[in-house]
N, C-alpha and C positions, 0 to 999 in steps of 0.2 A: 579467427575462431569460426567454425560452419554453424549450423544455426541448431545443428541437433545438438552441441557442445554449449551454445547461448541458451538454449530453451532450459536444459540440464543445470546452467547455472543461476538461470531468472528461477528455477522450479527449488532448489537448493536454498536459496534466497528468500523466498515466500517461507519456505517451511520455520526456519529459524526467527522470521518476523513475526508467523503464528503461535511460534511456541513460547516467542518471548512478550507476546500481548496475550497470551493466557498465563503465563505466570508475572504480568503486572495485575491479574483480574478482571481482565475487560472478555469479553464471551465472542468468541469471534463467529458468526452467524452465516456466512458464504465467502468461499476464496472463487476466484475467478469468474466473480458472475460477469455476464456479459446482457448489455442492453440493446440491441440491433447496431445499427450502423455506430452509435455513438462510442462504442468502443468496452474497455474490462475495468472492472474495478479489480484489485489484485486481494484487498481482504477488505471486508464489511464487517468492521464489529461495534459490540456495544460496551459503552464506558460509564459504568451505570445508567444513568437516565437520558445518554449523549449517544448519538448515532455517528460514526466513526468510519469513513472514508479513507481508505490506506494504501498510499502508492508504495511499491516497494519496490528501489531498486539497486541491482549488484554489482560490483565488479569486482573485478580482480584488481591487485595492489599494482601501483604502478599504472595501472590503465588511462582513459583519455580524458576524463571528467570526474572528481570525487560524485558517489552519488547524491550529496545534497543537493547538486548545482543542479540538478536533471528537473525539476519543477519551475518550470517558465510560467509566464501569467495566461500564456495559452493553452497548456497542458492543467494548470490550475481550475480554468474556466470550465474546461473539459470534466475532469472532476466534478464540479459542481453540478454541472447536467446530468453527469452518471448519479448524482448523487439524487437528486431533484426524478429521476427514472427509477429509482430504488424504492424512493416513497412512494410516487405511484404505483406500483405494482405491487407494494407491501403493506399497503392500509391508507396512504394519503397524507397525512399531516404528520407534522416530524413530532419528536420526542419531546420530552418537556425540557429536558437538555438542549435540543438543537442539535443542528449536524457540525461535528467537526472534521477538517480533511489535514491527515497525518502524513508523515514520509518515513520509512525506514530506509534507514540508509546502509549497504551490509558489502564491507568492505572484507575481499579475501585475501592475507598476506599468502605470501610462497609458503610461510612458516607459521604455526600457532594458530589460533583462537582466531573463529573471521573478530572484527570488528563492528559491531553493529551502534547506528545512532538512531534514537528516533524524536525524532522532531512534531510536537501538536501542533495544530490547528497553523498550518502551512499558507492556508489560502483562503 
């Protein structure tokens, strides 16, 4: 797959992550922010009083890793800094919930309906 066909599929991906965290209730507040070097948060949202950290990622059925397996304790970590760069820049101190870091997982068959899982508080 080239990478304009990957971007098309990670961007397909995000959209059905967001629309199914606003029709759970949760308010999704920034997709794609980016903090310098440290890298992208994929969606920032809020889960009532919980500040909510959300990796999302795709693939197609059949492909090389289901997406649950993609959140390593490295990539986790990572996370957590993006997340810990989100408060700074957005008031400082977390929520009275706390931050939670989720995963959506959004699997594409050849046929039907993708498949999406989403997994709380990952890391």
């Amino acid at each position: 797959m080239n990478a304009n066909a990957t971007q098309a599929l990670g961007r397909y991906g995000e959209d059905l992550a967001a629309r199914w965290l606003t029709g759970t209730g949760m308010h999704v507040l920034a997709r794609n922010w980016r903090c310098g070097r440290t890298g992208e948060i994929d969606i920032v949202a809020r889960d009532g009083d919980t500040l909510v950290v959300c990796e999302v990622k795709t693939r197609r059925d059949g492909s090389y890793e289901h997406p649950m397996a993609a959140v390593t304790a490295r990539k986790a970590d990572r996370l957590k800094r993006l997340a810990d760069c989100w408060l700074h820049r957005h008031g400082g101190a977390p929520p009275g919930g706390g931050i939670r870091i989720d995963l959506i997982g959004v699997v594409l068959p050849r046929r039907g309906a993708p498949h999406l899982t989403h997994a709380k508080g990952v890391a």
